[in-house]
DRENTOR-961420 format. One record per residue (C-alpha): z, y, x; residue in three letters. Coordinates in steps of 0.2 Angstrom, whole numbers, plus 5000, padded with zeros to 4 digits. Last residue first. Layout:
<pts>
(pt (Z,Y,X),"ala");
...
</pts>
This chain:
<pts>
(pt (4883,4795,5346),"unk");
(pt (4892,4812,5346),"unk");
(pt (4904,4807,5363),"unk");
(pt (4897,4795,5375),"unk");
(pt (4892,4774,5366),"unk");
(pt (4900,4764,5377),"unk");
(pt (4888,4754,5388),"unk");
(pt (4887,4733,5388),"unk");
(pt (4890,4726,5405),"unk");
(pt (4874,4717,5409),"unk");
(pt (4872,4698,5408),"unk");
(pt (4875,4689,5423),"unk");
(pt (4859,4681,5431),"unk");
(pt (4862,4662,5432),"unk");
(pt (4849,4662,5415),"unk");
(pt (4851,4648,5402),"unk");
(pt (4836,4644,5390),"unk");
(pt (4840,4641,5372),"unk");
(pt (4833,4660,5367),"unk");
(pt (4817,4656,5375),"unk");
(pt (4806,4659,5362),"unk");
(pt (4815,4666,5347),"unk");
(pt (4827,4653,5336),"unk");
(pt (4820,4649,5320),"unk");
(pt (4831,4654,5304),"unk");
(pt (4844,4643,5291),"unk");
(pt (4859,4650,5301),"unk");
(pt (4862,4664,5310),"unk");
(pt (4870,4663,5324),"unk");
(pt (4876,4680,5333),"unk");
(pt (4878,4676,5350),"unk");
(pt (4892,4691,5357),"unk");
(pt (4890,4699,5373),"unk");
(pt (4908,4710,5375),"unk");
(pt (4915,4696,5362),"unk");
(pt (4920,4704,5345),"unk");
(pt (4936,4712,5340),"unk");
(pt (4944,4708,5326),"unk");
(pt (4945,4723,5313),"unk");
(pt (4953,4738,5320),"unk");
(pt (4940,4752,5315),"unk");
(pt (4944,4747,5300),"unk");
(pt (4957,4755,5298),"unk");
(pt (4960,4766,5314),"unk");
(pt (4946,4776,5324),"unk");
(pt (4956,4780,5337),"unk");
(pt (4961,4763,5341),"unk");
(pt (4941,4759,5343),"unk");
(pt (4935,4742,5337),"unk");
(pt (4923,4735,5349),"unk");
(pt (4904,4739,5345),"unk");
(pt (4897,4729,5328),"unk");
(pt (4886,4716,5327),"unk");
(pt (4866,4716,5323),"unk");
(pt (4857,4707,5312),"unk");
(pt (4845,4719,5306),"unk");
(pt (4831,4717,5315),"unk");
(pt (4831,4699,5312),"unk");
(pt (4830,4698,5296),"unk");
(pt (4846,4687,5287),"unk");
(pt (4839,4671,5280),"unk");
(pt (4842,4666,5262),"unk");
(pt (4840,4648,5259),"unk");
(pt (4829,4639,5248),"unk");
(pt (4825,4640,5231),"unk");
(pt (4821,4657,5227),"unk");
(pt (4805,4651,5240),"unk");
(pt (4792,4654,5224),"unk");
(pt (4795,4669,5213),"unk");
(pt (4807,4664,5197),"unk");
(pt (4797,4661,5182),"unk");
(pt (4812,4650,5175),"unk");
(pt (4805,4634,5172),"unk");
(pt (4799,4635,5193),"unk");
(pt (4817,4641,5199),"unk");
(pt (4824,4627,5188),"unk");
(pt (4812,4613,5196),"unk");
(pt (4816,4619,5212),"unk");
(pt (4834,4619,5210),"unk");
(pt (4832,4600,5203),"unk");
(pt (4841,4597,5187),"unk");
(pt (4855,4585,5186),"unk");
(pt (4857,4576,5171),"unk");
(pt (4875,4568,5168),"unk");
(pt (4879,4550,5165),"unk");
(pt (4894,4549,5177),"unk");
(pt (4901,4565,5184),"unk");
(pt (4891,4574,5197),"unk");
(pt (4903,4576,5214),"unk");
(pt (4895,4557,5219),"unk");
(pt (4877,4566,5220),"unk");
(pt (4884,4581,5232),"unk");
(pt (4891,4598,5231),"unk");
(pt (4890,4611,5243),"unk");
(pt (4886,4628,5236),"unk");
(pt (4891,4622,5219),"unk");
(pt (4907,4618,5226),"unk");
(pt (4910,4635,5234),"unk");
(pt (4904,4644,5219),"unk");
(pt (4918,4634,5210),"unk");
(pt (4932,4641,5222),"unk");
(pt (4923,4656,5223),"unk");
(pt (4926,4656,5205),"unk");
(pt (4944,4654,5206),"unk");
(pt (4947,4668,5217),"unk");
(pt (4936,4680,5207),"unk");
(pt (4947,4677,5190),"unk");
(pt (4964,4679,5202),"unk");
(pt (4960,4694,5207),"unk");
(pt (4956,4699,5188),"unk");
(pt (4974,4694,5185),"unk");
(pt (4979,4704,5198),"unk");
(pt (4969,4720,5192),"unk");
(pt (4954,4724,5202),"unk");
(pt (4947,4743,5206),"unk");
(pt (4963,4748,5214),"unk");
(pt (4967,4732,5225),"unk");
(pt (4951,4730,5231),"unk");
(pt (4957,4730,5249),"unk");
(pt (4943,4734,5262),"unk");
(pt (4934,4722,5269),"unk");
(pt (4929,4728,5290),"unk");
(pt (4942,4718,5295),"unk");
(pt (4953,4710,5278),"unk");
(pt (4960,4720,5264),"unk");
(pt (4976,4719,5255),"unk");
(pt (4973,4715,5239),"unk");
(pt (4957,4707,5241),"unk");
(pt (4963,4696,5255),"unk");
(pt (4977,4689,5247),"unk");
(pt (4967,4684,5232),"unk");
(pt (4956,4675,5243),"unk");
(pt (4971,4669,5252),"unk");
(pt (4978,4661,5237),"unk");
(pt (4968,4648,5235),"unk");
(pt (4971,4640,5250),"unk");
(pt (4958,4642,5266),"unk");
(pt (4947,4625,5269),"unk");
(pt (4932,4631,5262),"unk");
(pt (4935,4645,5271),"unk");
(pt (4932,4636,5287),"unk");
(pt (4919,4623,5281),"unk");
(pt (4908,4635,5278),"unk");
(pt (4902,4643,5259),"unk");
(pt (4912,4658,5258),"unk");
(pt (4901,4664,5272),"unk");
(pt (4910,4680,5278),"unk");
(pt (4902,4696,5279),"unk");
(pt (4889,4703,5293),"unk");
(pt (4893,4721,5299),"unk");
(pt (4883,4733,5288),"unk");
(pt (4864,4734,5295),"unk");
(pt (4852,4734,5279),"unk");
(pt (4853,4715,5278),"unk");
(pt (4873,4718,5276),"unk");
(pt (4868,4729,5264),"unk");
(pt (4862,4718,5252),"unk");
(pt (4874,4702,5253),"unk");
(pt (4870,4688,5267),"unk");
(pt (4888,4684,5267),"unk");
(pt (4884,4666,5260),"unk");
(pt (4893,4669,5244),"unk");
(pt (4880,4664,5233),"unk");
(pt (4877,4682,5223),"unk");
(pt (4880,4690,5240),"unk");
(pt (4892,4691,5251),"unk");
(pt (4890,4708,5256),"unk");
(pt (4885,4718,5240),"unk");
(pt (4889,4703,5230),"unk");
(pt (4908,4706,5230),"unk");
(pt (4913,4719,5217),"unk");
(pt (4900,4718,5204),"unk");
(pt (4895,4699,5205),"unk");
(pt (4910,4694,5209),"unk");
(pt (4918,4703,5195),"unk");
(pt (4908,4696,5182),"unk");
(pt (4910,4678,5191),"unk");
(pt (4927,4681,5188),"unk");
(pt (4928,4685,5170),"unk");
(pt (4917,4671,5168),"unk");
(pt (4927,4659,5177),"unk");
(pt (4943,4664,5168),"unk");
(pt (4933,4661,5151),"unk");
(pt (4928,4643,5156),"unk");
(pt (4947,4639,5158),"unk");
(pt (4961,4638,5172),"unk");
(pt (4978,4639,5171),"unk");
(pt (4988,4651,5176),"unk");
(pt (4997,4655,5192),"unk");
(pt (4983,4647,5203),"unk");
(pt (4986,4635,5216),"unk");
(pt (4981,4632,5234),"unk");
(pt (4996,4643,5241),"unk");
(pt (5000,4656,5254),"unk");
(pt (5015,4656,5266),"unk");
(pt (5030,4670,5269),"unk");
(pt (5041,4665,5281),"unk");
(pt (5058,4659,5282),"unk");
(pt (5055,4644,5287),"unk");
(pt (5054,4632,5270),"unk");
(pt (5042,4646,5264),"unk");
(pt (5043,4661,5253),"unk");
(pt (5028,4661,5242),"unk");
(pt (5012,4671,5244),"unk");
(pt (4999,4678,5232),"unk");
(pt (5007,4695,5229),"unk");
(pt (5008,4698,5213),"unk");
(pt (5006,4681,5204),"unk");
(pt (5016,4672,5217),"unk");
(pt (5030,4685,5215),"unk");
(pt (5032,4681,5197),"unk");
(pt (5045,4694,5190),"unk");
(pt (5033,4708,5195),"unk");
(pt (5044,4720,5182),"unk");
(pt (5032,4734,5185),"unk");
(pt (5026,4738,5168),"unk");
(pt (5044,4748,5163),"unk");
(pt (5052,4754,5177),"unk");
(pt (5066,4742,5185),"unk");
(pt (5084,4744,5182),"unk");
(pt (5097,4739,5194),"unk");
(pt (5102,4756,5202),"unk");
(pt (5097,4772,5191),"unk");
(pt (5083,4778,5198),"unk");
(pt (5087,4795,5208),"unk");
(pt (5083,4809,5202),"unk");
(pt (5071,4826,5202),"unk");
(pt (5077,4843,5198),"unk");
(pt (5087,4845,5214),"unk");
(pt (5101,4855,5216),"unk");
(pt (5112,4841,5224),"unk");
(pt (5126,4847,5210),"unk");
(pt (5114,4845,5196),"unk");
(pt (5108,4860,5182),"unk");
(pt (5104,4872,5194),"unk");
(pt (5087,4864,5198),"unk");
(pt (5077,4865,5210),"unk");
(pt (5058,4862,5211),"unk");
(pt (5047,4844,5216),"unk");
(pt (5045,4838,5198),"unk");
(pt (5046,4852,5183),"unk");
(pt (5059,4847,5175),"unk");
(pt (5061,4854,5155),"unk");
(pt (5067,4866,5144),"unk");
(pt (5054,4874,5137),"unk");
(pt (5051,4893,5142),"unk");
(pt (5034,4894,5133),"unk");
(pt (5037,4886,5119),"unk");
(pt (5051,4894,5115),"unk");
(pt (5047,4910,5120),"unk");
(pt (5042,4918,5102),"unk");
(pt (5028,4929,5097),"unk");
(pt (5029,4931,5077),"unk");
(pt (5041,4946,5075),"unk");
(pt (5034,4956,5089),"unk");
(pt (5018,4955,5085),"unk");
(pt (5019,4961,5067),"unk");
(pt (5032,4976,5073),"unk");
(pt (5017,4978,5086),"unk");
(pt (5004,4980,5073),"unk");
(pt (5014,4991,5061),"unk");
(pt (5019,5004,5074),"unk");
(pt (4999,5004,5081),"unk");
(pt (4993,5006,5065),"unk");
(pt (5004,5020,5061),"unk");
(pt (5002,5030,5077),"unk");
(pt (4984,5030,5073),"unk");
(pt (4986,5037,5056),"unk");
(pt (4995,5052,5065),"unk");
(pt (4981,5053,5075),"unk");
(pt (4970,5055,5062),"unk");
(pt (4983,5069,5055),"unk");
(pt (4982,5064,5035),"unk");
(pt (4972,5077,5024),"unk");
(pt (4960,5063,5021),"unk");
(pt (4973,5054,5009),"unk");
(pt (4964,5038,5004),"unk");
(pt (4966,5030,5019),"unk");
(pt (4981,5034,5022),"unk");
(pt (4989,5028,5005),"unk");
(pt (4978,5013,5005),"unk");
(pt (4986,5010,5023),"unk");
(pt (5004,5013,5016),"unk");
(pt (5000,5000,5000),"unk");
</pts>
């Protein structure tokens, strides 16, 4: 009713009017803004506080209790190891949970996203980028990690191994687990033989598959790594860290690679002593 009233007296200072407005407006704003929002009372972490004696705003967990979703009440599951009879920890040929045809796919899903850049799709550590000049993977497929537990595939993707790193962020334990079961069967189908085949089942040549599937000829056999690219790594540097300090090589080291001709003269043996390999100089 006051601003029809000024409006519709045009006699009214303008300035007058202005003072107005402005007096209503801040008596409007200064009823509806409120601080409680704003100054909430809460910890903010890492400041003071002059609520506690020790003056700081973040405390200490209260002893005997465990946050919630980091129980770990299996240790196997968690960590892969078991303490042994000696002290020590030791890892195990067992999974934590049984195994079924939907753990398998879980891990070979895994496999194939996680894994296959270096150890390929068959796990002989002829992966892509290991053919493009990345330090050759492991062959899951030889006798030695054929031999290793279970565990130690989960072991080594949590924690890492040489040039591996850990995959502990991108896989969860259970999903670990998946992958480390089927290497396990991607081991055996890598080596199995006739008496592995179960009594009255059909077994399918690879050939024959490779050719019902339109695959291009040679899928079959094995995969050989090119020779420019197999190269090895220089010695591990200390200043270079993690995983810089992977296993070092021999000073000359014979790379085998299997399932490829040797070069000319590569079985002869020479009395001349090989060469003392060069450092790479600073900026190479």
């Amino acid at each position: 009713m006051q601003l029809n009233h000024l409006n519709q007296n045009p006699g009214y200072p303008i300035h007058a009017r202005l003072l107005t407005l402005a007096s209503l407006s801040a008596i409007f704003l200064i009823a509806g803004c409120r601080q409680d929002m704003q100054n909430q009372p809460k910890m903010i972490p890492q400041r003071g506080s002059d609520f506690y004696a020790d003056h700081r705003s973040a405390r200490p967990q209260v002893v005997n209790t465990v946050a919630r979703g980091q129980l770990q009440e299996d240790s196997y599951f968690y960590t892969g190891t078991v303490l042994g009879a000696n002290g020590y920890r030791e890892e195990k040929n067992e999974l934590p949970f049984p195994v079924s045809m939907t753990v398998l796919r879980k891990g070979q899903e895994r496999f194939n996203i996680y894994c296959t850049p270096c150890h390929s799709r068959v796990g002989n550590g002829l992966g892509e980028i290991v053919q493009r000049g990345y330090k050759p993977a492991g062959n899951l497929n030889d006798q030695v990690r054929r031999a290793q537990p279970l565990s130690h595939y989960f072991y080594v993707m949590t924690h890492g191994y040489g040039a591996m790193p850990d995959y502990s962020a991108q896989l969860t334990p259970e999903e670990r687990w998946s992958v480390a079961a089927y290497i396990r069967a991607l081991q055996l189908s890598q080596n199995a033989t006739t008496a592995d085949v179960p009594s009255g089942a059909k077994v399918e040549s690879l050939k024959n598959i490779v050719a019902a599937k339109g695959y291009p000829e040679g899928s079959d056999l094995p995969w050989p790594m090119p020779l420019p690219t197999a190269i090895q790594a220089y010695p591990p540097d200390k200043s270079q860290g993690t995983p810089g300090m992977a296993p070092a090589y021999p000073l000359d080291p014979k790379v085998f690679i299997p399932h490829q001709a040797m070069p000319a003269g590569a079985g002869k043996t020479s009395s001349k002593p090989s060469p003392a390999p060069v450092a790479p100089g600073a900026g190479n």
